[in-house]
C-alpha positions as CSV (number, residue, x, y, z in Angstrom):
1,X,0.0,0.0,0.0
2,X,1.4,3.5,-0.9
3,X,2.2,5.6,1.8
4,X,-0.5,8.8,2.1
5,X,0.5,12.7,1.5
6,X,-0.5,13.1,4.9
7,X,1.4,11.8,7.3
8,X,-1.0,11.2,10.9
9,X,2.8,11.5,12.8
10,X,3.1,14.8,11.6
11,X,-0.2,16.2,13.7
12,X,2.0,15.5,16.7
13,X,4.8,17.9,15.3
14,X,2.6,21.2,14.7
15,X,4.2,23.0,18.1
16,X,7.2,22.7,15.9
17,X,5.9,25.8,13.6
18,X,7.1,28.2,16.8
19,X,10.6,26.5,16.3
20,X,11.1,28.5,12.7
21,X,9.0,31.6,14.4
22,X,8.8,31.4,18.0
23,X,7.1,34.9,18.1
24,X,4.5,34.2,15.6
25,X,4.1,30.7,17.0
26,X,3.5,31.5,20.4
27,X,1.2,34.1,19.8
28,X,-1.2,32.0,17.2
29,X,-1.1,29.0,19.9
30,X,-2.0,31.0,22.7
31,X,-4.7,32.6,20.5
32,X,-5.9,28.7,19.4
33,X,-5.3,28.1,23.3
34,X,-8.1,31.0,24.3
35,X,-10.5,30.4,21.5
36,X,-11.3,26.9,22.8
37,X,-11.4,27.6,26.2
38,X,-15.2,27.4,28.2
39,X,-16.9,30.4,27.3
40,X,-20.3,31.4,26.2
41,X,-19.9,28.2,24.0
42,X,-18.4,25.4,25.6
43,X,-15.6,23.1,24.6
44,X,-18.1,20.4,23.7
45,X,-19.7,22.6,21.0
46,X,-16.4,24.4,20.2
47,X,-14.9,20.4,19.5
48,X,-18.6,20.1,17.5
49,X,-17.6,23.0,15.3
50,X,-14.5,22.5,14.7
51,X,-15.2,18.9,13.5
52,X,-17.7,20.2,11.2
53,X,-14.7,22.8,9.8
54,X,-11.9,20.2,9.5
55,X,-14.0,18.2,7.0
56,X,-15.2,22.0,5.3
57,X,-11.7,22.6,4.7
58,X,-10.8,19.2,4.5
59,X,-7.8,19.1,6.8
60,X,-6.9,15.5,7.9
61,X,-5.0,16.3,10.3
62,X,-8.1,18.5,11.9
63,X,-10.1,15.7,11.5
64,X,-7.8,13.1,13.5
65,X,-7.8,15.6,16.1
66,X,-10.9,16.8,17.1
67,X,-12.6,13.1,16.3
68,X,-10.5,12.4,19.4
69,X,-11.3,15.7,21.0
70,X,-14.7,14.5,20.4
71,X,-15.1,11.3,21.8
72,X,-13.0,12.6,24.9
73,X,-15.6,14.9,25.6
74,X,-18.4,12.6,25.6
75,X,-19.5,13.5,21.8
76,X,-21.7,10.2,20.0
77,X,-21.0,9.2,16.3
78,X,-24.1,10.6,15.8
79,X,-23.1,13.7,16.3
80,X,-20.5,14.5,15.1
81,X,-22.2,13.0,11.9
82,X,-24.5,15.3,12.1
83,X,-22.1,18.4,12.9
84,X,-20.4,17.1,9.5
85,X,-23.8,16.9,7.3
86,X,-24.2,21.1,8.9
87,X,-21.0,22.0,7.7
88,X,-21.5,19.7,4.4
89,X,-24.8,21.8,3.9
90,X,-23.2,25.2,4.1
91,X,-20.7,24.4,2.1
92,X,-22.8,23.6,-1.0
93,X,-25.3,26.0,-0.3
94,X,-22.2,28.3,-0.6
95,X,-21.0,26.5,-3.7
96,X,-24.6,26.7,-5.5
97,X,-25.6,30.3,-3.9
98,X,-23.0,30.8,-6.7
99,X,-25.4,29.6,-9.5
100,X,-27.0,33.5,-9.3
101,X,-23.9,34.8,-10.6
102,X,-23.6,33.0,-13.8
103,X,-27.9,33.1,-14.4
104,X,-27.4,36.9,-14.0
105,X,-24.5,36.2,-16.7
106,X,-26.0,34.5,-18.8
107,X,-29.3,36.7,-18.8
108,X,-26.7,39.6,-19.5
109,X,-25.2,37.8,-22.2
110,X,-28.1,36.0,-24.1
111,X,-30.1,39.2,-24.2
């Protein structure tokens, strides 16, 4: 079997991004640090979320992690199934909300 593009080891080396810009880094981790902490949502529906996301913009490595995340915090297949039909359905109402653009160009063009 061919080995994959993506590499699941590699997840584990992301802190490594601060060792080529430890001021950048630090900052973005702290930021990713805060922005999953308990707040007005919790980490259970932040974890949702981001689930949804990863698949959205299709990181694996995203995907690895908060499937994890999710089943750490208590989260069914169900789910995050569901989370990942959400962010499915946004995604190609975004892609065919498109559509208006080329009808109007094509009514501009074919007139």
């Amino acid at each position: 079997m061919a080995n994959s593009y993506y590499d699941p080891a590699d997840l584990r080396k992301f802190k490594k991004i601060s060792d080529w810009d430890k001021e950048l880094g630090d900052k973005f981790f702290d930021y990713y640090g805060t922005v999953f902490q308990e707040g007005a949502l919790s980490a259970r529906e932040k974890s949702l979320i981001a689930l949804a996301v990863a698949h959205v913009v299709k990181c694996p490595y995203c995907i690895d992690a908060y499937t994890k995340d999710g089943l750490q915090r208590g989260i069914t297949k169900e789910e995050m199934m569901e989370a990942v039909h959400a962010g499915a359905a946004i995604e190609s109402g975004a892609t065919l909300v498109h559509a208006v653009q080329m009808m109007n160009k094509y009514d501009k063009l074919s007139m």
